[in-house]
MARBA-128366 format. One record per atom (N, C-alpha, C, CB): residue number from 1; atom name; z, x, y. Coordinates in Angstrom, 3 decimals. Each point is the difference from the previous one (the first is absolute). Glycine has a CB too. Example, Ala and Ser with C-alpha at 12.3 -4.5 7.8 and 13.67 -1.06 7.14 Angstrom:
<numars>
[numar 1 N [7.800 13.190 -5.690]]
[numar 1 CA [0.000 -0.890 1.190]]
[numar 1 C [0.000 0.900 1.200]]
[numar 1 CB [1.246 -1.892 -1.173]]
[numar 2 N [-1.966 1.542 2.223]]
[numar 2 CA [0.060 0.820 1.190]]
[numar 2 C [0.730 -0.770 1.090]]
[numar 2 CB [-2.145 1.184 -0.628]]
</numars>
This chain:
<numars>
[numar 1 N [0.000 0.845 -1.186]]
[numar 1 CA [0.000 -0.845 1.186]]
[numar 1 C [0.000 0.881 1.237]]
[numar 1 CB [1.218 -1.837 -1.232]]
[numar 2 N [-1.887 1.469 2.399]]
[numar 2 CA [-0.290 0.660 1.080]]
[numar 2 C [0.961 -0.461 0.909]]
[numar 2 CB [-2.286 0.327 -0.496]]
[numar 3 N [3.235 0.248 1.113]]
[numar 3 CA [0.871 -1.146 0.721]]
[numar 3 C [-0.906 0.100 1.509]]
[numar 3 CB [2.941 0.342 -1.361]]
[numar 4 N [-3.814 0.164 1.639]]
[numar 4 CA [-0.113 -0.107 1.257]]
[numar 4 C [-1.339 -0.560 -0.057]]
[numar 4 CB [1.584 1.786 0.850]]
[numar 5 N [-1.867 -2.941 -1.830]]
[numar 5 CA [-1.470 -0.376 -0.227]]
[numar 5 C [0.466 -1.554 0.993]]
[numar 5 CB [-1.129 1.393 -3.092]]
[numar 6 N [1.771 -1.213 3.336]]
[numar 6 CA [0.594 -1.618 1.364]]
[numar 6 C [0.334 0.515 0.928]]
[numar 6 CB [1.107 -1.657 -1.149]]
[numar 7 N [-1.008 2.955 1.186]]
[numar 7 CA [0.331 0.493 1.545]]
[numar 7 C [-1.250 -0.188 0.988]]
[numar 7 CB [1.661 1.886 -0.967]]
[numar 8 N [-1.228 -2.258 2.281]]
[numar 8 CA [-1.243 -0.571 1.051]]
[numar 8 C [-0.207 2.099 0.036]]
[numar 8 CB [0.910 -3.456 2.132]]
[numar 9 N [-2.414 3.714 -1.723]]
[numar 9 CA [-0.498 1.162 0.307]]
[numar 9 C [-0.293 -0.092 1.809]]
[numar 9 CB [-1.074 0.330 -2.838]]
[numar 10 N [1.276 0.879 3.418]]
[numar 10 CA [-0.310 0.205 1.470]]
[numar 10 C [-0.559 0.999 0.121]]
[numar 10 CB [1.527 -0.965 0.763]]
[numar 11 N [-2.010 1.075 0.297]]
[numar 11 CA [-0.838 1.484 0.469]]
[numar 11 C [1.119 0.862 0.729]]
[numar 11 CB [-2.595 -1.146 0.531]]
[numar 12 N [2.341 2.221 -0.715]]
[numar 12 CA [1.492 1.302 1.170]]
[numar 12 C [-0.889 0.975 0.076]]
[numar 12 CB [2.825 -0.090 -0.973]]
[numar 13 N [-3.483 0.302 2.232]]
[numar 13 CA [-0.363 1.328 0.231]]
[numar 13 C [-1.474 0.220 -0.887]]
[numar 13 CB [2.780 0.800 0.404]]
[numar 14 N [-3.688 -2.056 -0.071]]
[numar 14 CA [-1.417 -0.353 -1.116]]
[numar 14 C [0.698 0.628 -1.557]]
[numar 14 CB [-2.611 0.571 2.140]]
[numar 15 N [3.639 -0.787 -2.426]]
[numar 15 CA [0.070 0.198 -1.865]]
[numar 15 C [0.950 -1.679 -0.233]]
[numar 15 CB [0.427 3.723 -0.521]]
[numar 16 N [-1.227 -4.147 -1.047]]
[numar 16 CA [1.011 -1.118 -0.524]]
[numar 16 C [1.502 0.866 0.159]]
[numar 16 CB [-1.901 -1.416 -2.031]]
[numar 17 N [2.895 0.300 1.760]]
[numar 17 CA [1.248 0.284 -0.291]]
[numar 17 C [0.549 -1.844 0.236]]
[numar 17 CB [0.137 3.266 0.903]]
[numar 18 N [1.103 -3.061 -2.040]]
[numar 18 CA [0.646 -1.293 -0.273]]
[numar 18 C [1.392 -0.471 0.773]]
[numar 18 CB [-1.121 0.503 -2.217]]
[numar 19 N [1.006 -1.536 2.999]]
[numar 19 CA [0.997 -0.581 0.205]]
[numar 19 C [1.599 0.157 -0.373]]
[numar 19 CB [-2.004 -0.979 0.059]]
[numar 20 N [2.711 0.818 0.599]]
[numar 20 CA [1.713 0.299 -0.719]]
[numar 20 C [-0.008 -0.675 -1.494]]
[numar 20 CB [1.529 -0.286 2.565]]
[numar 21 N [-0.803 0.680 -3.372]]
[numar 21 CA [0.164 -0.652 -1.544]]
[numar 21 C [1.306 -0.461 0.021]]
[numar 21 CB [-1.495 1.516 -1.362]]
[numar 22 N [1.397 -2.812 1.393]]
[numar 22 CA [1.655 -0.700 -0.037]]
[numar 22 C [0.508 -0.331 -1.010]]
[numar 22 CB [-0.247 -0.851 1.646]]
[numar 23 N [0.948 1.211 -2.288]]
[numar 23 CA [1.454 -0.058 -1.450]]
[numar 23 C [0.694 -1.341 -0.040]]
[numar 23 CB [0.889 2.586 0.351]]
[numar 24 N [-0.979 -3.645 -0.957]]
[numar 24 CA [-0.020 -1.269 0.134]]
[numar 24 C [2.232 0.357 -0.982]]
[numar 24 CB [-4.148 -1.434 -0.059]]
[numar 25 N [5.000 1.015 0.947]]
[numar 25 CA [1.379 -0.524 -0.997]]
[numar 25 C [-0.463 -0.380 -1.407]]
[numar 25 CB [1.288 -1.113 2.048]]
[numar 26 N [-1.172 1.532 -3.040]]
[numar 26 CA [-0.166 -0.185 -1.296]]
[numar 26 C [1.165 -0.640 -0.463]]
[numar 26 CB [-1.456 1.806 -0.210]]
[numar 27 N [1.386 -3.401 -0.048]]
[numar 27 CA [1.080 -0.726 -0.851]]
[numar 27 C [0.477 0.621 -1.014]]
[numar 27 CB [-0.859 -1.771 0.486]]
[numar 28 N [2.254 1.793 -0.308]]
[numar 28 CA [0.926 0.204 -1.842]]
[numar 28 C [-0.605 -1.205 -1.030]]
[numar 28 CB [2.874 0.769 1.119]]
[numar 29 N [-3.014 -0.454 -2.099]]
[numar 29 CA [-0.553 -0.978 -1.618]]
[numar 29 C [0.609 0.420 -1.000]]
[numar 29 CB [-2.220 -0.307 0.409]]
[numar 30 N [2.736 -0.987 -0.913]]
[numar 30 CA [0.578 0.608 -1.274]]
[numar 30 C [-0.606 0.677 -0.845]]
[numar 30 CB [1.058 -1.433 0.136]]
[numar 31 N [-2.019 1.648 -0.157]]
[numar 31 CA [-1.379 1.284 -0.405]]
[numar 31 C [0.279 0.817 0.120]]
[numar 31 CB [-1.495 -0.561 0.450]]
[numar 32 N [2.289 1.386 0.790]]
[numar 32 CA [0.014 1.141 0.423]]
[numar 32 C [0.929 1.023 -0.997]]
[numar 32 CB [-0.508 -1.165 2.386]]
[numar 33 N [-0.193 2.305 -2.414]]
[numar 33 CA [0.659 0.918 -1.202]]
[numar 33 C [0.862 0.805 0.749]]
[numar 33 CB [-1.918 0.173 -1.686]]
[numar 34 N [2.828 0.286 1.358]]
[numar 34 CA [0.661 1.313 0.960]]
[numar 34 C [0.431 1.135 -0.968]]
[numar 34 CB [1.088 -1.616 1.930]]
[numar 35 N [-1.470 2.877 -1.392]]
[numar 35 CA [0.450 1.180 -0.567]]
[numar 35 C [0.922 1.075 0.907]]
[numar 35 CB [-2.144 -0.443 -1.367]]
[numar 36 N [2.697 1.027 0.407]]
[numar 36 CA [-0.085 1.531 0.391]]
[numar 36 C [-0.387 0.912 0.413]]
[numar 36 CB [0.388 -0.468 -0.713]]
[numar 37 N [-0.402 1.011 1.818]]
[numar 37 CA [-1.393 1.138 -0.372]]
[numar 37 C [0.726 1.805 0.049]]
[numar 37 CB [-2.335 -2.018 1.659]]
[numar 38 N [1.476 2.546 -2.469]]
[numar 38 CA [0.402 1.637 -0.051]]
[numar 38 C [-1.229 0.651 -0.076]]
[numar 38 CB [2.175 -0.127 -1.237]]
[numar 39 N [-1.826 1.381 1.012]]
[numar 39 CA [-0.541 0.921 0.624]]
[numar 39 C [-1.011 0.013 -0.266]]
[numar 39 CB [1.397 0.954 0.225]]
[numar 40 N [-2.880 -0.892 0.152]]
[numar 40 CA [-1.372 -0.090 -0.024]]
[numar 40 C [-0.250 -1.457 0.148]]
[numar 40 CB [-0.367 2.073 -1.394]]
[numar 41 N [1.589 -2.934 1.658]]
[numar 41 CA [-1.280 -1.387 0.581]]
[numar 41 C [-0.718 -0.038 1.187]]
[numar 41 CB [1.326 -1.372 -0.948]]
[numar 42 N [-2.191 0.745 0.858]]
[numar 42 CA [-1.175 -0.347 1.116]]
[numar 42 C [-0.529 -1.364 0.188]]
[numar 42 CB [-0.702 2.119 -0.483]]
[numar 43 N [1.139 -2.238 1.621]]
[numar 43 CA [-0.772 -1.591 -0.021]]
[numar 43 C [-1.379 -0.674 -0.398]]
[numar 43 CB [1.325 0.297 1.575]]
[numar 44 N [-2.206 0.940 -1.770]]
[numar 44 CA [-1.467 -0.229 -0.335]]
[numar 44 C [0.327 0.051 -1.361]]
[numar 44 CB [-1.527 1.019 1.907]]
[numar 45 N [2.014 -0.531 -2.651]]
[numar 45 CA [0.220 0.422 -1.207]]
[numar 45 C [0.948 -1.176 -0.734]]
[numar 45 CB [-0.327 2.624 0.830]]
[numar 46 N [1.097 -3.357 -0.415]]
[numar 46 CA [0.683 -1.128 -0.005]]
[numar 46 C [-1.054 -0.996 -0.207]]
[numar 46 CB [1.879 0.808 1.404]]
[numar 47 N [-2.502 -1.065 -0.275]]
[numar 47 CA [-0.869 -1.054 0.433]]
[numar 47 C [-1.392 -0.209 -1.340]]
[numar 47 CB [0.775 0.753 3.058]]
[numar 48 N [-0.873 0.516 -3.200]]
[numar 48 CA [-0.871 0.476 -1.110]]
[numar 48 C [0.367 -0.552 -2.065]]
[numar 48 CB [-0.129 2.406 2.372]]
[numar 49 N [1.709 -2.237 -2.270]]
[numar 49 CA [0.641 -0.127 -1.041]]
[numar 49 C [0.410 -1.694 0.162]]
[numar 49 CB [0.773 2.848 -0.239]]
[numar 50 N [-0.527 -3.408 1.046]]
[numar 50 CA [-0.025 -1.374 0.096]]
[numar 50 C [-0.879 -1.094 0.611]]
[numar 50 CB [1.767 0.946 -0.198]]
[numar 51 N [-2.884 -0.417 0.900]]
[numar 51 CA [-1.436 -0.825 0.151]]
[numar 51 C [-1.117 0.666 -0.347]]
[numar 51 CB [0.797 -1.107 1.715]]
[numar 52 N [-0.607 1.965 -2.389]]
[numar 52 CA [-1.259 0.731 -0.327]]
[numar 52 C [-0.749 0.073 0.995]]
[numar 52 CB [0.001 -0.571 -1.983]]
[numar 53 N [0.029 0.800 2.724]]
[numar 53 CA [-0.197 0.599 1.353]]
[numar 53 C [0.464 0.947 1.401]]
[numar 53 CB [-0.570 -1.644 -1.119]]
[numar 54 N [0.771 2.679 1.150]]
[numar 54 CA [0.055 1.336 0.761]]
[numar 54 C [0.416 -0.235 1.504]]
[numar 54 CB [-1.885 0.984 -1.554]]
[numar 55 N [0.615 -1.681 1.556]]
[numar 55 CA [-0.472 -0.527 2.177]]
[numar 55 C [0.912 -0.664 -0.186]]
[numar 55 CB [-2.572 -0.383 1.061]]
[numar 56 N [3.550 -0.784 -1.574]]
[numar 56 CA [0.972 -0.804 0.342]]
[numar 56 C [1.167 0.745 0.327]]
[numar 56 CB [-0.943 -1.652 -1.280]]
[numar 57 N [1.400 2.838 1.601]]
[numar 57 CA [1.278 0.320 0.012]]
[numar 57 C [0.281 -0.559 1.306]]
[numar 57 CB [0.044 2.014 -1.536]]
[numar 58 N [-0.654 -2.328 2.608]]
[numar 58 CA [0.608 -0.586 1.618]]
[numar 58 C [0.600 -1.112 -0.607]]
[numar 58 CB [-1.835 0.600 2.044]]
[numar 59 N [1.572 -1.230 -3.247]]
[numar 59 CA [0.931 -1.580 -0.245]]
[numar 59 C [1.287 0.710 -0.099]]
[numar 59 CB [-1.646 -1.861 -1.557]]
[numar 60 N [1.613 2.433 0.252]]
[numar 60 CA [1.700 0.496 -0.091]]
[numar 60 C [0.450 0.835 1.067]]
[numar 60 CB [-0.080 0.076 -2.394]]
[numar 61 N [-0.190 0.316 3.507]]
[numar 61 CA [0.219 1.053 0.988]]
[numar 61 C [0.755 -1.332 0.675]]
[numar 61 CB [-2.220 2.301 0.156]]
[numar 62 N [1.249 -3.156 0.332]]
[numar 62 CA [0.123 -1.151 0.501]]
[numar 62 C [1.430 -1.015 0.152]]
[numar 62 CB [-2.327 0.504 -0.836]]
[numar 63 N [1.930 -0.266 -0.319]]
[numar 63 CA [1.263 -0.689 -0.993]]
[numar 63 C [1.391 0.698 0.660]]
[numar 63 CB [-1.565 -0.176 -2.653]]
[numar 64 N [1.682 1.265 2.516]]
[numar 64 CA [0.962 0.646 0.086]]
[numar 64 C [0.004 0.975 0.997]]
[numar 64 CB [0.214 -0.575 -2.031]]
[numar 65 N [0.275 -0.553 3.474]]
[numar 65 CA [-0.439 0.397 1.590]]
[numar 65 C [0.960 0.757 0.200]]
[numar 65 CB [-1.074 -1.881 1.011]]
[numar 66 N [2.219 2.088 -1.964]]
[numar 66 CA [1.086 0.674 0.698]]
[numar 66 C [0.351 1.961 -0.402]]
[numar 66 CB [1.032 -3.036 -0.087]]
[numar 67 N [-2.159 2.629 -1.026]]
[numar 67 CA [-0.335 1.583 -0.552]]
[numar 67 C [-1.236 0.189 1.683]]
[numar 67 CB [0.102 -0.118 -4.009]]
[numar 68 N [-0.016 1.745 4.063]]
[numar 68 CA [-1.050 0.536 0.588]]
[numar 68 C [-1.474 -0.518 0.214]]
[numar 68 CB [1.430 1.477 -0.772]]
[numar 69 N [-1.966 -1.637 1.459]]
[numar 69 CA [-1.681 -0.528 -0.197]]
[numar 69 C [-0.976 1.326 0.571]]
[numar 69 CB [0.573 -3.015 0.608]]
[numar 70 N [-0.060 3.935 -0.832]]
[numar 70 CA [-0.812 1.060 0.277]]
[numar 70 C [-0.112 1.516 -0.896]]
[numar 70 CB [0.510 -1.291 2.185]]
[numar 71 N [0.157 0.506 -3.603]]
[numar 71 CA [-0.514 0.252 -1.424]]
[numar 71 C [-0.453 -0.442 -0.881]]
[numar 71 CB [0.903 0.710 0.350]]
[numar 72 N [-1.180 -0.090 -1.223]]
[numar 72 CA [-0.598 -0.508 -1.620]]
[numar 72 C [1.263 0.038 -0.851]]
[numar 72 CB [-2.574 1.143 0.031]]
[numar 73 N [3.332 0.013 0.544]]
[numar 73 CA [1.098 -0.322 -0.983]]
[numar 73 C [1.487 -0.629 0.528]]
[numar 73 CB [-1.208 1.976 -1.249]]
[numar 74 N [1.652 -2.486 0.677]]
[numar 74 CA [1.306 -0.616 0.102]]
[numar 74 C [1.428 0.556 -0.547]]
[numar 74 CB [-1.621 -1.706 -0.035]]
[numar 75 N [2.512 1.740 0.523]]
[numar 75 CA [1.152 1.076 -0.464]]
[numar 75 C [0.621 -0.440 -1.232]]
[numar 75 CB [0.589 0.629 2.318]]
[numar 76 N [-0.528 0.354 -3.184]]
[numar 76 CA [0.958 0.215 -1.262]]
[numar 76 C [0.818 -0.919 -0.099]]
[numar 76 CB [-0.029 2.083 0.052]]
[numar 77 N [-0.097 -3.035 -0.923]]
[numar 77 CA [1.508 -0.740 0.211]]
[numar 77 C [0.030 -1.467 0.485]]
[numar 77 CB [0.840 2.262 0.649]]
[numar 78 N [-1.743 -2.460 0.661]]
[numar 78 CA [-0.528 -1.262 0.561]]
[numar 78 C [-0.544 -0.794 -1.614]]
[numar 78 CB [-0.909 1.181 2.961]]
[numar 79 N [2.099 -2.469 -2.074]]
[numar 79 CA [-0.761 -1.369 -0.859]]
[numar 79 C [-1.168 -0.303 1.181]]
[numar 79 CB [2.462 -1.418 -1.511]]
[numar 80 N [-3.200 0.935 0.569]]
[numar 80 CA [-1.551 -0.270 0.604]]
[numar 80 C [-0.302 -1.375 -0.442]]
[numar 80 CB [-0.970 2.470 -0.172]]
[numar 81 N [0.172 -3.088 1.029]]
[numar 81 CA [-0.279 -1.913 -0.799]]
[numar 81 C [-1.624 0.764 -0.052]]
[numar 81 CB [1.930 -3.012 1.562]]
[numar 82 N [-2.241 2.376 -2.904]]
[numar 82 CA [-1.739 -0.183 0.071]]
[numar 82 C [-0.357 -1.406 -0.261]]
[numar 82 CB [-0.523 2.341 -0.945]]
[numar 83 N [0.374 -3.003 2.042]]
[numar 83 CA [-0.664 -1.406 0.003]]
[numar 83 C [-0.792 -0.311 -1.077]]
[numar 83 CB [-0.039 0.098 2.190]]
[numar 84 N [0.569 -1.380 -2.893]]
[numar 84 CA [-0.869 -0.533 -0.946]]
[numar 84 C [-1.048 -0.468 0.211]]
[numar 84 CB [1.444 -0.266 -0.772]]
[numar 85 N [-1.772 -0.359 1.910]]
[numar 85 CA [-0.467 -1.458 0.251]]
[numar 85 C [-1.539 0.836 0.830]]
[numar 85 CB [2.933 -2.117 0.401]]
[numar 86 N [-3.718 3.015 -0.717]]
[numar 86 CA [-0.724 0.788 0.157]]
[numar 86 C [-0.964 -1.005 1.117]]
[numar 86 CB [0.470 1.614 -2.499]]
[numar 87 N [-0.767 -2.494 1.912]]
[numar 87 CA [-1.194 -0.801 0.322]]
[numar 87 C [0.589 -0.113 1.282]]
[numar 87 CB [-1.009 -1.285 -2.147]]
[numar 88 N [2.171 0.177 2.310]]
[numar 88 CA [0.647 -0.318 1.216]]
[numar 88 C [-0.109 1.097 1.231]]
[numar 88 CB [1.541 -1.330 -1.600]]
[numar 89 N [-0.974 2.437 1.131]]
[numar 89 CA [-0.290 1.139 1.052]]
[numar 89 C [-0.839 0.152 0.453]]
[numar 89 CB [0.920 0.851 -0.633]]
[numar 90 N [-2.846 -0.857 -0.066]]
[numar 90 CA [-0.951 0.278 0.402]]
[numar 90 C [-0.292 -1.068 1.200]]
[numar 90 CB [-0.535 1.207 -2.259]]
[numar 91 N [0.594 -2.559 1.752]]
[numar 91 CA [-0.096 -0.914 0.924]]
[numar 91 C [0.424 0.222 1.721]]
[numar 91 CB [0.329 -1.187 -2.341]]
[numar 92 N [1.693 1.159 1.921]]
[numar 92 CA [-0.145 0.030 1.389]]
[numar 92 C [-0.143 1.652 0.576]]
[numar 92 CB [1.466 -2.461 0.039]]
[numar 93 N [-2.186 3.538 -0.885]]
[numar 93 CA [-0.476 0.711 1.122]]
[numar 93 C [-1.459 -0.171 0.151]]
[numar 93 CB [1.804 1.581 -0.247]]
[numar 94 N [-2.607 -2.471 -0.543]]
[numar 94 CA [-1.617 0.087 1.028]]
[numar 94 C [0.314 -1.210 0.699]]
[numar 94 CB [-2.163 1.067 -1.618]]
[numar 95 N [3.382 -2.445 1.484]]
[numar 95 CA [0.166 -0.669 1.274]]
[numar 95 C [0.640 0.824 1.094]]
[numar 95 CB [0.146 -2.018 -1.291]]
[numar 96 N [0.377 3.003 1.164]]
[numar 96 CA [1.054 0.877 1.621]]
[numar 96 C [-1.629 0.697 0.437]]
[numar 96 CB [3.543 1.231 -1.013]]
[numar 97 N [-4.436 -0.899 0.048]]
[numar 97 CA [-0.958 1.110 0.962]]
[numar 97 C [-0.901 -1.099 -0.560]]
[numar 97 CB [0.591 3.141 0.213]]
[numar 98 N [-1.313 -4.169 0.325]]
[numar 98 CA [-1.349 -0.543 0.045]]
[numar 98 C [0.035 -0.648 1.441]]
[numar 98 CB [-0.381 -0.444 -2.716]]
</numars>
């Protein structure tokens, strides 16, 4: 999945480039799995092991606004939620960016 295939495109300086990307509150579901994490987790790598998909790690990043958002990895030890409800998420983020 492309997350920025709903992002509006603009011109800057005659080159494309995309609009801000807005992170939609992701509802708690009784779906939602929660772990542990240690040493070598990665949110892409997570995202990978529970949606079979890589590019999704901004959900669980997402998810878990109170960890850092300016890693891949998350600290030793942190409980982490990985949203069940996958679909739901996608929704309201191509409704926050369309």
């Amino acid at each position: 999945m492309n997350r920025y295939q709903n992002i509006p495109q603009t011109k800057y300086q005659r080159k494309r480039a995309y609009q801000t990307t807005r992170y939609p509150e992701i509802p708690f579901s009784e779906n939602d799995i929660y772990v542990i994490t240690t040493d070598g987790d990665r949110f892409d790598l997570l995202a990978q092991e529970y949606y079979n998909d890589s590019t999704l790690w901004w959900v669980i990043s997402t998810a878990n606004r109170t960890l850092s958002q300016n890693s891949l990895l998350p600290p030793p030890g942190s409980q982490i939620r990985i949203p069940g409800d996958l679909n739901t998420v996608l929704q309201l983020f191509n409704s926050v960016n369309s």
